[in-house]
C-alpha positions as CSV (number, residue, x, y, z in Angstrom):
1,X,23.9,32.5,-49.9
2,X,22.8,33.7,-46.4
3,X,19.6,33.5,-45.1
4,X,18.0,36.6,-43.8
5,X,18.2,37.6,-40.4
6,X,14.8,36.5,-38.1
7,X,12.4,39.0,-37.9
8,X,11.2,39.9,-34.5
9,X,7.7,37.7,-34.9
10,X,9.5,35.0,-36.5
11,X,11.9,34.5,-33.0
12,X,12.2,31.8,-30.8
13,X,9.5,32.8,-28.7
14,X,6.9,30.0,-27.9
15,X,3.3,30.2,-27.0
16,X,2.8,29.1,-23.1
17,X,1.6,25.6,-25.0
18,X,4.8,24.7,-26.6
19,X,6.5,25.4,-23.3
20,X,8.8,22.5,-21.6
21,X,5.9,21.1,-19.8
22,X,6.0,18.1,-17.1
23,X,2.7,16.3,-19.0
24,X,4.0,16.3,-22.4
25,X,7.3,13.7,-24.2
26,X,8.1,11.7,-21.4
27,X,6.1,13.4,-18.7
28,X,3.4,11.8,-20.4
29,X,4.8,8.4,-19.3
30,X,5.7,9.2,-16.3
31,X,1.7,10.8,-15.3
32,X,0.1,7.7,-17.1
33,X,2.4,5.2,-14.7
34,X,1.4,7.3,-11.8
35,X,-1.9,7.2,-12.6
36,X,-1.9,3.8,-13.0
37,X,0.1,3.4,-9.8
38,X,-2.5,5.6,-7.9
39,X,-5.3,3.2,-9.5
40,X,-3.8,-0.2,-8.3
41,X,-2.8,1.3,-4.9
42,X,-6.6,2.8,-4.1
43,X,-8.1,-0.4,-5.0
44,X,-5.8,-2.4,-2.9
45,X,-6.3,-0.1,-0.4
46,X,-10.1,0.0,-0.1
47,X,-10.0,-4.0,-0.5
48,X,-7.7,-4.1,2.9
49,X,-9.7,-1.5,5.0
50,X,-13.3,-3.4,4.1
51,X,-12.2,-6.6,4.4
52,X,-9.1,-7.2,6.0
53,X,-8.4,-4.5,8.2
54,X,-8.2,-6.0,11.7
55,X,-5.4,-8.0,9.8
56,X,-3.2,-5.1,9.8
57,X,-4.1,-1.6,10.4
58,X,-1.4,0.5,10.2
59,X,0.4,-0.9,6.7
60,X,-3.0,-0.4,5.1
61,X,-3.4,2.8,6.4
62,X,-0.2,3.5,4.7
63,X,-1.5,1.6,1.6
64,X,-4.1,4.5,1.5
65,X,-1.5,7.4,2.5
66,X,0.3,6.3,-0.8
67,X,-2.8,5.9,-2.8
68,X,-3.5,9.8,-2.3
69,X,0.5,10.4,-2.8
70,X,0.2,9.1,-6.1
71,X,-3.3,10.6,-6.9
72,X,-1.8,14.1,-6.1
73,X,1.4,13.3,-8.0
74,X,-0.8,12.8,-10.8
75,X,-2.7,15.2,-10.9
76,X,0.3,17.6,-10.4
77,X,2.6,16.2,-13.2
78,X,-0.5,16.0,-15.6
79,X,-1.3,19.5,-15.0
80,X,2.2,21.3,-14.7
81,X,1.7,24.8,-13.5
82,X,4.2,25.8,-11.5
83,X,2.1,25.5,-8.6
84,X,1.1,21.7,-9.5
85,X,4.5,21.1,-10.2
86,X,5.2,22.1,-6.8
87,X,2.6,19.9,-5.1
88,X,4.0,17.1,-7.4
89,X,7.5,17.9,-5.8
90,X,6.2,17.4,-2.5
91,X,4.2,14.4,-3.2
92,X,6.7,12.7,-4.9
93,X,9.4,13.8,-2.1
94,X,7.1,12.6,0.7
95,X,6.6,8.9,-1.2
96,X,10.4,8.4,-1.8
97,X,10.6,9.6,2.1
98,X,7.7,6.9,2.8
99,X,9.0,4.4,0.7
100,X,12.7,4.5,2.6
101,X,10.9,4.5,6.1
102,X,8.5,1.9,5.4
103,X,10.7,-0.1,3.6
104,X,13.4,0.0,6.2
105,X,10.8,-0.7,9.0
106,X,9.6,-3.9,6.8
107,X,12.7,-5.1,6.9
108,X,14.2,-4.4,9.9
109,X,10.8,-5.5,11.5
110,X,8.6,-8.1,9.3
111,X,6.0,-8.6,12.1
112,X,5.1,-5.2,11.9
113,X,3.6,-5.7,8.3
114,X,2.0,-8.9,8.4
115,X,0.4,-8.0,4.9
116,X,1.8,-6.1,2.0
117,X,1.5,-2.9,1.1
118,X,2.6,-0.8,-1.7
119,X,5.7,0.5,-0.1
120,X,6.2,-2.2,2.0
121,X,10.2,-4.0,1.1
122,X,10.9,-1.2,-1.0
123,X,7.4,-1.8,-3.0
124,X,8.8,-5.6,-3.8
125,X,5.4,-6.0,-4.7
126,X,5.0,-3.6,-7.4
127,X,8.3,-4.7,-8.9
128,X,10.1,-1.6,-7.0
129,X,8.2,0.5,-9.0
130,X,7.1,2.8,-5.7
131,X,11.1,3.4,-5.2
132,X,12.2,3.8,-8.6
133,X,9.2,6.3,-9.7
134,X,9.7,9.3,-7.4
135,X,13.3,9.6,-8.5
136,X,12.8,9.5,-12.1
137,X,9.5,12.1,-11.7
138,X,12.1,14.3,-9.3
139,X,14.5,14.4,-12.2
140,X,11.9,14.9,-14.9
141,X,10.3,18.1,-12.7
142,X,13.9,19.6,-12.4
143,X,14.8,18.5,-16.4
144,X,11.6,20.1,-17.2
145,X,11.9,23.1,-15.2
146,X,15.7,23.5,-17.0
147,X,13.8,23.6,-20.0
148,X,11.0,26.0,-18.5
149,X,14.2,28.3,-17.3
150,X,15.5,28.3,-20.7
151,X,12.5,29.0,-22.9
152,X,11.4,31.9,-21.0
153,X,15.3,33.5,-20.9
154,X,15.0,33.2,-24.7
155,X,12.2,35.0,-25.2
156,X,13.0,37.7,-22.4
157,X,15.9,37.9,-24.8
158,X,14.4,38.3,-27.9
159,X,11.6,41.3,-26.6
160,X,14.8,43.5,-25.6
């Protein structure tokens, strides 16, 4: 036996909630270790400009840059409109940018960063976590937006 055919209101369309969204399966993840991330680095950060700043401007400056990277990549993968998700794609473009230049510069010149910072050797500190993280939340925006692509082709589909 066959089963009827799908009426039109029992089609694949999906309320805007059950949409591929960046802040839901993995995404949740993903915007709970930024969030964390954005935590540890803003603390860290406000502990090396009070106290210890003379130490090392500039790499705690940058300790603070990356603090509001993450804090915006948060809040952009958390919220995932498309214009968050945007914001997200830039935030989390400009940290993998950071994390390569200040990484490299680390490296190539150690006296330059006399303390860590979160980006600093590639973010050895944080267990490369700050090089890792804006690759995987690049490929979960695109996955997701995929996803996004798909779901709303279906249901243009299914109103003709």
């Amino acid at each position: 036996m066959s089963e009827p055919a799908p009426t039109p209101e029992a089609s694949s369309e999906q309320p805007d909630t059950e949409r591929p969204h960046t802040g839901h399966g993995f995404g949740r993840v993903l915007v709970a270790v930024y969030g964390l991330l954005a935590l540890a680095a803003t603390g860290r950060s406000i502990l090396q400009i009070t106290e210890y700043f003379d130490r090392a401007p500039v790499p705690f400056l940058l300790s603070a840059l990356a603090a509001l990277i993450y804090l915006v990549a948060t809040i952009g993968l958390a919220r995932g409109d498309r214009a968050s998700v945007r914001l997200a794609t830039i935030a989390l473009t400009v940290e993998l940018v950071g994390v390569l230049v200040v990484g490299t510069w680390s490296v190539a010149r150690p006296e330059a960063f006399p303390e860590k910072t979160v980006w600093s050797h590639f973010g050895a500190g944080y267990g490369y976590v700050p090089l890792v993280l804006p690759l995987v939340g690049l490929w979960w925006i695109r996955r997701t937006a995929k996803a996004t692509a798909a779901s709303d082709a279906e249901v243009a589909r299914s109103a003709d």
